[in-house]
C-alpha positions as CSV (number, residue, x, y, z in Angstrom):
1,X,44.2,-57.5,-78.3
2,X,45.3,-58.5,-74.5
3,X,46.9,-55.5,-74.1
4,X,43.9,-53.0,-75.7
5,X,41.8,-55.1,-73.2
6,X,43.8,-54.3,-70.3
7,X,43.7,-50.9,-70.9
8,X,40.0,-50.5,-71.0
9,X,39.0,-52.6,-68.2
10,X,42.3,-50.5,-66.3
11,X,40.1,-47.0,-67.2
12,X,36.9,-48.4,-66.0
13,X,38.4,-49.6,-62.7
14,X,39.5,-45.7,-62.6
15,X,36.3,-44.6,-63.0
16,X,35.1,-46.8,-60.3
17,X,37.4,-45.6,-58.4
18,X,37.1,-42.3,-58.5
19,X,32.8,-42.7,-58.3
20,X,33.6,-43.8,-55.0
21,X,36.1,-41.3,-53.3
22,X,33.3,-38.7,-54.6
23,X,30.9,-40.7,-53.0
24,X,32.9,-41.1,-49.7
25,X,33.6,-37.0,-49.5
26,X,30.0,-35.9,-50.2
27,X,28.9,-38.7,-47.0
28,X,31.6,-36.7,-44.8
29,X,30.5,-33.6,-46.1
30,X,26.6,-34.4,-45.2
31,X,28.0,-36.2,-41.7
32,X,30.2,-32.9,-40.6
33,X,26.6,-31.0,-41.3
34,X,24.6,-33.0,-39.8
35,X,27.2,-32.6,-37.0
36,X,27.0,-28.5,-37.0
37,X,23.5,-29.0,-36.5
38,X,20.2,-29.5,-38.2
39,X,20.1,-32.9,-39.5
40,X,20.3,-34.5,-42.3
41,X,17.3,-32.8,-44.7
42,X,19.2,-29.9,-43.7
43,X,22.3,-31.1,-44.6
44,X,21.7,-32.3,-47.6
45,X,19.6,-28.8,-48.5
46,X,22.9,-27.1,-47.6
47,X,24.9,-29.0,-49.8
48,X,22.8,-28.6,-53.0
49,X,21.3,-25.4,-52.1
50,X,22.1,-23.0,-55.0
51,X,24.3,-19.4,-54.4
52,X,22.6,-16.3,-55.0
53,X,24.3,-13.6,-57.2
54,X,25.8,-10.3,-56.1
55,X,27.3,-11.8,-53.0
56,X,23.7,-12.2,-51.2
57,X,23.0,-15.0,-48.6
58,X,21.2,-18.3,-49.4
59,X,18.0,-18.0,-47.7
60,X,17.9,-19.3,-44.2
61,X,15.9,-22.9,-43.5
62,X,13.3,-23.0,-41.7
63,X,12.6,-25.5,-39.3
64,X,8.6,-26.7,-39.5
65,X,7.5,-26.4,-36.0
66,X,4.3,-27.7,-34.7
67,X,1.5,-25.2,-34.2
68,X,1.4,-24.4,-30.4
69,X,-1.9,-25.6,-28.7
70,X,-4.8,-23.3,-28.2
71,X,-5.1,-24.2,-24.3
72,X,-4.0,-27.3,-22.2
73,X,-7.6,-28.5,-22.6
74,X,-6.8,-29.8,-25.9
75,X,-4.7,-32.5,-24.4
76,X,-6.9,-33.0,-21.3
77,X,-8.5,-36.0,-20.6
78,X,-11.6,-36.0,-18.6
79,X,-11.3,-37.6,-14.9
80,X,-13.5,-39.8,-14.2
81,X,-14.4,-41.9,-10.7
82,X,-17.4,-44.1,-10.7
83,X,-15.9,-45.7,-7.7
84,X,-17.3,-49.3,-8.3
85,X,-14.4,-51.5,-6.9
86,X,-11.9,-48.5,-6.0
87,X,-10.8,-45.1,-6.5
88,X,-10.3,-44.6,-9.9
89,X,-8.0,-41.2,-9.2
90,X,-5.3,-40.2,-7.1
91,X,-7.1,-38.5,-4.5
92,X,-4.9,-36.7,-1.7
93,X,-6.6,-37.0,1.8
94,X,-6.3,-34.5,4.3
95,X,-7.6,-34.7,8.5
96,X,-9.5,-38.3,7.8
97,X,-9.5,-41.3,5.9
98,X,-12.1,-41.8,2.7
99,X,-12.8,-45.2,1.4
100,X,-14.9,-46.7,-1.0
101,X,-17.7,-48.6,0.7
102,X,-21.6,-49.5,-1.3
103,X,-20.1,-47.8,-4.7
104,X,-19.3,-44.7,-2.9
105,X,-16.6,-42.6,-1.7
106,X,-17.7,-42.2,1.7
107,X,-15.9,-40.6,5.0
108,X,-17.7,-39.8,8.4
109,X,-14.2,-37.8,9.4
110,X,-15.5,-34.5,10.3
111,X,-13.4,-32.0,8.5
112,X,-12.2,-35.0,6.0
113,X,-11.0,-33.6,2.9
114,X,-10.7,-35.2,-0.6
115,X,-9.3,-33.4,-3.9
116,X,-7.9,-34.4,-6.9
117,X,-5.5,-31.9,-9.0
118,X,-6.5,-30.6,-12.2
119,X,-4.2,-29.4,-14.5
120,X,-6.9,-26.6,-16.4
121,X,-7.5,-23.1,-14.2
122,X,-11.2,-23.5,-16.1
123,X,-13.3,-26.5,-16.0
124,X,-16.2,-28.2,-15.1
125,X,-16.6,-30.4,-11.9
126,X,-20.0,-32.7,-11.7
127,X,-20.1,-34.7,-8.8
128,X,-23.2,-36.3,-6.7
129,X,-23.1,-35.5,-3.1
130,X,-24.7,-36.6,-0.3
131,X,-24.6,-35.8,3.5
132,X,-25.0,-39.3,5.4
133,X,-25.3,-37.7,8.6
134,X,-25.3,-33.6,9.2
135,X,-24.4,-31.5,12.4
136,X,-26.8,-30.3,14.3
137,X,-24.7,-26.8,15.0
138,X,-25.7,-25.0,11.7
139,X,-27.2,-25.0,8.4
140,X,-23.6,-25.6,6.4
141,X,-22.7,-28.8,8.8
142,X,-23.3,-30.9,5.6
143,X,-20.9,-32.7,2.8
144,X,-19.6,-29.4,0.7
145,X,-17.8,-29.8,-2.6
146,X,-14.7,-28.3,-3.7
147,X,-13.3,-26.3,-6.4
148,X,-10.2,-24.5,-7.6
149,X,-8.3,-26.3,-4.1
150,X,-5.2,-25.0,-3.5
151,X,-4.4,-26.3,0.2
152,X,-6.7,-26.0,3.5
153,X,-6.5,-22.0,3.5
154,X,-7.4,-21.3,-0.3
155,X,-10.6,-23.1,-2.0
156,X,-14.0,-22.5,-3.1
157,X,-17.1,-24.5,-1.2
158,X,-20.6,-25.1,-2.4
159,X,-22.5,-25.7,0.4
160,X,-26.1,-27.5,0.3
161,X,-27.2,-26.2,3.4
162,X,-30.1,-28.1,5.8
163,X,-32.4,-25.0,5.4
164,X,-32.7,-25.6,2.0
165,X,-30.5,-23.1,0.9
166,X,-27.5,-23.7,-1.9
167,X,-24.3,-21.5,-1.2
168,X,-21.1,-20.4,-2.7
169,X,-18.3,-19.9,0.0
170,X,-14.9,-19.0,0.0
171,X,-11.5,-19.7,1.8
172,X,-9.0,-17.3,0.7
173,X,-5.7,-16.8,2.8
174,X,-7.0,-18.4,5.5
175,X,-10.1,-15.7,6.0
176,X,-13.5,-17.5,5.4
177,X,-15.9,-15.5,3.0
178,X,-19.4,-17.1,3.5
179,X,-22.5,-16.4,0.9
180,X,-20.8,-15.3,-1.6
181,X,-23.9,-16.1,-3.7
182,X,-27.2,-18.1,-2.4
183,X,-30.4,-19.6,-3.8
184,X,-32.8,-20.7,-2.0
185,X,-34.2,-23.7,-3.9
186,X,-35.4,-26.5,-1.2
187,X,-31.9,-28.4,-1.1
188,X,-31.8,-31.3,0.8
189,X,-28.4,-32.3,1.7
190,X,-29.2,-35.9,3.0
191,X,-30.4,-36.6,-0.4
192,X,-28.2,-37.5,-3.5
193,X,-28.0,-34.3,-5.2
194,X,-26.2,-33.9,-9.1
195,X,-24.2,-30.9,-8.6
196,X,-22.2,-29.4,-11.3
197,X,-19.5,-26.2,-10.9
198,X,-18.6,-24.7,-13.8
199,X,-15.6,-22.5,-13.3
200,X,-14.3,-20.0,-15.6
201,X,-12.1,-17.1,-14.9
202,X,-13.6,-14.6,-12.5
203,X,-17.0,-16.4,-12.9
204,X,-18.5,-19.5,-11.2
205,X,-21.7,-21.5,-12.1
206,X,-23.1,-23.6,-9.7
207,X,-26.2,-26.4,-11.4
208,X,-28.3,-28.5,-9.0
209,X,-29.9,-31.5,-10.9
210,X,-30.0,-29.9,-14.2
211,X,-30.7,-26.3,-13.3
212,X,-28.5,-23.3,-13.1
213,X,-28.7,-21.9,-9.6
214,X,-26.0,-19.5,-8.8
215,X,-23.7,-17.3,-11.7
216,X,-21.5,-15.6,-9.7
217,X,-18.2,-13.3,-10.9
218,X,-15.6,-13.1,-8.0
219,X,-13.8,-9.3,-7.9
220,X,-11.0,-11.8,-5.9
221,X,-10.8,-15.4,-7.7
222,X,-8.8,-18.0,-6.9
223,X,-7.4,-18.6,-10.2
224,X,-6.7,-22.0,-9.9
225,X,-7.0,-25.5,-8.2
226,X,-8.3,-29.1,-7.6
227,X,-11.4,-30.2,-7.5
228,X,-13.4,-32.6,-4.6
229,X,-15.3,-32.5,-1.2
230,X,-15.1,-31.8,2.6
231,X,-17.0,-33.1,5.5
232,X,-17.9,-29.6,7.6
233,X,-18.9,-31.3,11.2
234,X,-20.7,-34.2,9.2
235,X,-20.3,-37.6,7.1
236,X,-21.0,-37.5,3.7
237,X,-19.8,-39.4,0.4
238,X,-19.6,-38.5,-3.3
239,X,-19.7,-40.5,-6.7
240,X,-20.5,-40.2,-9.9
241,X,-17.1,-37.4,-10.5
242,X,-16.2,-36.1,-13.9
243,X,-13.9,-33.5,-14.2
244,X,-13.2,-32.0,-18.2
245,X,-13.0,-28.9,-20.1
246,X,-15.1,-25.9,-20.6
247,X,-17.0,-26.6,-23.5
């Protein structure tokens, strides 16, 4: 009875044994996949995947891959400064200093620039602007806003002129394109206007407290660029910025 005893619990421990050396060779098997690449759903699907008769390949796997976004603006977040203790953004300066004085981003540096970058070619920029104190040289000595900004030689300007008139102006290369489109609609600069530029390829949209003023398609565009405002010979200061998608 010892000895019938000894025998069965001897096979059962070779049983064990030999559960576990399998066990041990399909984890190295899976590990020198996993090492060739793909992971280990792949390497286990390569392990247990079944052969094909006549000689033919297993069918390849296939990675899922996420679906590639329609357009950056899926994943842009609108900017947005309200300026109430300090500048919400990172705004680059250029010839001037801006600072945030009454709620207001304000600069009396004539030919003071502020932008931010945007990361869309199309969007919409709505900013208020107001000209705190205008030249008295010309019409366009006023607080201008800025759009698709590149650097100093390369930008579009709207440009709420003192006679009343609303413009869309161009630097491009370094050449300055003035009137590219114009409405004559009473503008006062030294007011707080609500402007909002909608660009969009070729085409620019320029709204003045809630009404379309100016559809204009560029033959040349700048295809791309920040967004802000430039004192032209004046002081001015902005607020109120939101920067997001095309609807």
């Amino acid at each position: 009875m010892n000895q019938r005893y000894f025998r069965n619990s001897e096979r059962g421990q070779s049983v064990l044994e030999y559960a576990l050396i399998i066990l041990l060779m399909a984890g190295l098997t899976i590990l020198a996949l996993w090492f060739l690449g793909g992971g280990v759903r792949d390497a286990l699907a390569r392990l247990f995947q079944q052969p094909t008769s006549g000689g033919e390949e297993p069918n390849p796997i296939v990675e899922e891959t996420p679906s590639p976004m329609d357009s950056p603006g899926d994943f842009f977040i609108a900017l947005v400064d309200d300026f109430l203790d300090k500048a919400g953004l990172d705004w680059n300066i250029a010839n001037g200093n801006w600072l945030v004085k009454d709620g207001l981003f304000q600069s009396a540096g004539q030919g003071s620039l502020a932008w931010v970058k945007v990361p869309l070619p199309d969007y919409t920029y709505s900013v208020d602007l107001i000209t705190l104190k205008s030249g008295k040289k010309s019409a366009s000595q006023v607080t201008q806003a800025v759009v698709r900004f590149q650097d100093e030689k390369n930008y579009y300007a709207i440009i709420p002129n003192t006679n009343g008139i609303i413009e869309l102006a161009k630097m491009q290369n370094g050449v300055w394109y003035p009137s590219l489109a114009v409405a004559s609609v009473g503008v006062n600069p030294e007011k707080m206007n609500a402007l909002q530029v909608k660009v969009s390829g070729s085409q620019i949209e320029v709204s003045l407290n809630g009404t379309l003023v100016i559809r204009y398609n560029d033959p040349s565009p700048i295809p791309s660029g920040g967004a802000g405002a430039v004192n032209n010979g004046s002081a001015g200061a902005i607020d109120n910025v939101r920067i997001e998608p095309n609807p």
